[in-house]
C-alpha positions as CSV (number, residue, x, y, z in Angstrom):
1,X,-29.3,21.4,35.2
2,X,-27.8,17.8,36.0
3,X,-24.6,16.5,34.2
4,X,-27.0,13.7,32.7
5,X,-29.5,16.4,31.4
6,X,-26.9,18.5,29.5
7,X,-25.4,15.8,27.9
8,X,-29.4,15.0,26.9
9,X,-29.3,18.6,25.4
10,X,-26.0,18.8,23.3
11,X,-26.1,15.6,22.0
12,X,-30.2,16.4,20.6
13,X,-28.9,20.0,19.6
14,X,-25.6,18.7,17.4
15,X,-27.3,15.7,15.8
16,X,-28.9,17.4,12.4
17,X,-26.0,18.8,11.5
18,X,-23.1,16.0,11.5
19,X,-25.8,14.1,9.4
20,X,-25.9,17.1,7.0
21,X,-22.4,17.4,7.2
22,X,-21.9,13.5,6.5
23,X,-24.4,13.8,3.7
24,X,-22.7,17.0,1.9
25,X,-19.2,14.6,2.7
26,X,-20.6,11.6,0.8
27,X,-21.9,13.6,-2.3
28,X,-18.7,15.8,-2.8
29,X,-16.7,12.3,-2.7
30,X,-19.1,10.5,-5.4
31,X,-19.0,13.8,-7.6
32,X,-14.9,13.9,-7.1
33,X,-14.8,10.2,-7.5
34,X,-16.7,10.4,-10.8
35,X,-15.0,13.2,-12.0
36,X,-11.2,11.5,-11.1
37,X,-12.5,8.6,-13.0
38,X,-13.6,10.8,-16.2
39,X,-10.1,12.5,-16.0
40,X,-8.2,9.1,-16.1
41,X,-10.1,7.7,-19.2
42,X,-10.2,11.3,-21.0
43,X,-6.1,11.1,-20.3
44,X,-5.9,7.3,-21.0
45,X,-8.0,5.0,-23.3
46,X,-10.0,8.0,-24.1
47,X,-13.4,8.4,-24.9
48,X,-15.1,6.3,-28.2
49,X,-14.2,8.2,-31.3
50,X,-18.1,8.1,-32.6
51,X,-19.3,9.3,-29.0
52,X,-21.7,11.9,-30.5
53,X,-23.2,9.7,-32.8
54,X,-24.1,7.4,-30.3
55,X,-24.8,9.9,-27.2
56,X,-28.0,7.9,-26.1
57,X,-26.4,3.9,-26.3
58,X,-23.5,6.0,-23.8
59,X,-26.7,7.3,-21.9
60,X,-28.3,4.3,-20.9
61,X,-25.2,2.8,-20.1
62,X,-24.1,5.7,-17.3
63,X,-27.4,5.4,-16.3
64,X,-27.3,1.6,-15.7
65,X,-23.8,2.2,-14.0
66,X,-25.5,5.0,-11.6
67,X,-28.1,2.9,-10.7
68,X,-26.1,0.0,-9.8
69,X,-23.6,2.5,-7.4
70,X,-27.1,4.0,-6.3
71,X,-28.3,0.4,-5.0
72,X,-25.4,-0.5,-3.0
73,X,-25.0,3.2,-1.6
74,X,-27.4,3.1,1.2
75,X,-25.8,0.0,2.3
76,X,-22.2,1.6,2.2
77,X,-23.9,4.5,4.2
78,X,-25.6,2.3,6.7
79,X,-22.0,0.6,7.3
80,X,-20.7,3.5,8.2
81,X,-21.9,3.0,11.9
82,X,-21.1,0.0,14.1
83,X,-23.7,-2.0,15.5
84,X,-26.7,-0.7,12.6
85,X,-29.4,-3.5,11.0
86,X,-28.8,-3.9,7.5
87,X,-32.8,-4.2,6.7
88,X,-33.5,-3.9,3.4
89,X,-30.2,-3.0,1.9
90,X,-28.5,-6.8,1.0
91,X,-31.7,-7.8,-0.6
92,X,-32.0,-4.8,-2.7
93,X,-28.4,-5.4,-4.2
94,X,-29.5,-9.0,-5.1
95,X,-32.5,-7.9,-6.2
96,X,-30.5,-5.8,-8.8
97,X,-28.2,-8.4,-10.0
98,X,-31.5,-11.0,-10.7
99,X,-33.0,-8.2,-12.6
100,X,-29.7,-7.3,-14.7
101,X,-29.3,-11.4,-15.3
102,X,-32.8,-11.6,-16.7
103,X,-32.5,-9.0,-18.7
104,X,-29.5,-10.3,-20.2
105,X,-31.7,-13.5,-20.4
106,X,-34.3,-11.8,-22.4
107,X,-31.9,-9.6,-24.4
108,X,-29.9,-12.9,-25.8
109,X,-33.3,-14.7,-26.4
110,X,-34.3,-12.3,-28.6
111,X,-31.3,-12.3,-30.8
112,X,-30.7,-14.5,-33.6
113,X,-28.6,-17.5,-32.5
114,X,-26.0,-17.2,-34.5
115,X,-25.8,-13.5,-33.2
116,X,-26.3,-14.0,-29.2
117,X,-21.9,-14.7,-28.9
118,X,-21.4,-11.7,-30.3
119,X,-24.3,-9.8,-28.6
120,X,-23.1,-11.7,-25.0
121,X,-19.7,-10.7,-25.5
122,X,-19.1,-7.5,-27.8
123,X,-17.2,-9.8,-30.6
124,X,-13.8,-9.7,-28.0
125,X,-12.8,-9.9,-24.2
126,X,-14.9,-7.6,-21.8
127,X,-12.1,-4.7,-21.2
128,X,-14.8,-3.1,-19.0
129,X,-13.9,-6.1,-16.5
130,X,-10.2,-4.6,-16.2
131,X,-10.6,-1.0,-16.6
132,X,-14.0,-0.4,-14.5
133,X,-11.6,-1.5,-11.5
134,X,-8.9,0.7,-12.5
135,X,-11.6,3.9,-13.0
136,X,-12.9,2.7,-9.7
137,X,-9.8,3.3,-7.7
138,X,-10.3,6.9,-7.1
139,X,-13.8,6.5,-5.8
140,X,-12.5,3.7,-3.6
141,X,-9.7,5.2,-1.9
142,X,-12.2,8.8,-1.2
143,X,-14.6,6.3,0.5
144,X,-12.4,4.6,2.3
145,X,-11.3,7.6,3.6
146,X,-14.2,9.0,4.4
147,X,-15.7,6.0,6.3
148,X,-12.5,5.5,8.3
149,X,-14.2,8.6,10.3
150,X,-17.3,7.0,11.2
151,X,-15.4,3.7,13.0
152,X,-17.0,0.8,10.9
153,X,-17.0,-2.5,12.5
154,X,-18.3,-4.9,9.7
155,X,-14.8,-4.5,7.5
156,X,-15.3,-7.1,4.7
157,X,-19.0,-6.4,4.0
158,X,-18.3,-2.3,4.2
159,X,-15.5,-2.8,2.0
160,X,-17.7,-4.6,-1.0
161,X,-20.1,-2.2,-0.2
162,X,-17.4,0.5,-1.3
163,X,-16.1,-1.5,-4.1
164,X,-19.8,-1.8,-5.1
165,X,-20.7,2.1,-5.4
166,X,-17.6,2.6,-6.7
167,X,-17.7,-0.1,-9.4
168,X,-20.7,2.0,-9.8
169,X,-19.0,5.2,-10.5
170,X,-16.1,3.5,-12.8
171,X,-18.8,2.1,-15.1
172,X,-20.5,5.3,-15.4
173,X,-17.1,7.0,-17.0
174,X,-16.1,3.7,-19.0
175,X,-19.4,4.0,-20.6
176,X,-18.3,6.8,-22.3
177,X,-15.2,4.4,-24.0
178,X,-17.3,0.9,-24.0
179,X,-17.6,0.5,-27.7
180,X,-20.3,-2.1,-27.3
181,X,-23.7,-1.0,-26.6
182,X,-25.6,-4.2,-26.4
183,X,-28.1,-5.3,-23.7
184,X,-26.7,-8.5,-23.1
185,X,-23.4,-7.0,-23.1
186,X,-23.8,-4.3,-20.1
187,X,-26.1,-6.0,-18.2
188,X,-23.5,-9.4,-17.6
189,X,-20.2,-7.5,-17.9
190,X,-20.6,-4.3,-16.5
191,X,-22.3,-5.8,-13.3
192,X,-19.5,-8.4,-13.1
193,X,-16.8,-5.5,-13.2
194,X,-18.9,-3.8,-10.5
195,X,-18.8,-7.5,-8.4
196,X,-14.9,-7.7,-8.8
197,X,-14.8,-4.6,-7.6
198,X,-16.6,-5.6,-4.6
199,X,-14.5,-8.5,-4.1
200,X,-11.8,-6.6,-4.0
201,X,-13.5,-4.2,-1.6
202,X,-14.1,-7.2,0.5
203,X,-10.7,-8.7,0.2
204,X,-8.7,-4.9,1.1
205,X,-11.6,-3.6,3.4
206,X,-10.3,-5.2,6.4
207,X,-7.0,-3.8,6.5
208,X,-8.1,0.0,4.9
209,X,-10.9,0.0,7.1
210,X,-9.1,-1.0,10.2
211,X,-9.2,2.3,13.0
């Protein structure tokens, strides 16, 4: 057998298993992410003292929040390797954020208009734009570490893409504390936590990222 033929071989024979081995990798850091999140509001703010009363409002909101880290995943995953065409990935993101801001549209229109304020903004400041970030972190720095092994080239845009899923995964454990369960509410300030924490993904990804 010729040197060029073996290497043929090995490299066909090995190649379902690192890419079951990177997917079992990727779910075990979401699930540890998530679950580091949960312990830090469970030890810090807490979780919102009616919780049980209001299981389903909590519901949607974690689902919202998973469904926001599961759009930007498969571009976080496709970063992972150098030199890979994005396809469909970018617009599917901004096809997320248009449908959260029209539903935000349609949620305020159909408030009274003396009510849409306090719908918009949860009658105070949006907390979930500082603590999604913080209940981020974990998530962040497990990605991080993870894709370091897969030498990414595209630093700033796989960064965001981490600070995306994880935003992601932080909202899904605030929702448990987020006192406000409006429409309006979580689909503008929940999804402008999960952009900060892509800017900031963005901004740090370039030097965590580096290899």
């Amino acid at each position: 057998m010729r040197t060029e033929q073996l290497i043929d071989f090995l490299a066909r024979a090995g190649e379902p298993t690192p890419r079951a081995g990177q997917l079992r990798r990727l779910a075990l850091t979401l699930a540890g992410g998530l679950l580091l999140a949960i312990a830090l509001l469970v030890f810090g703010p807490g979780v919102r003292e009616d919780f049980v009363d209001h299981r389903m409002p909590v519901m949607w909101k974690s689902l919202f929040s998973a469904a926001a880290a599961a759009v930007a995943l498969p571009l976080a995953v496709r970063l992972m390797r150098p030199g890979r065409p994005l396809g469909w990935r970018i617009a599917a993101v901004l096809a997320f954020v248009g449908i959260a801001v029209l539903a935000a549209f349609i949620a305020l229109m159909g408030e009274a208009p003396e009510r849409r304020m306090q719908a918009w903004l949860g009658g105070g400041f949006p907390w979930c734009v500082v603590l999604v970030p913080v209940l981020a972190a974990p998530t962040a720095a497990l990605l991080v570490a993870l894709m370091r092994g897969f030498a990414p080239t595209r630093l700033t845009l796989a960064g965001a893409a981490i600070g995306a899923v994880s935003g992601g995964i932080g909202a899904m454990a605030y929702s448990m504390f987020c006192p406000v369960d409006s429409i309006a509410f979580v689909t503008t300030w929940y999804v402008v936590a999960i952009a900060f924490c892509a800017a900031l993904g963005a901004t740090l990804g370039a030097r965590l990222l580096r290899w």
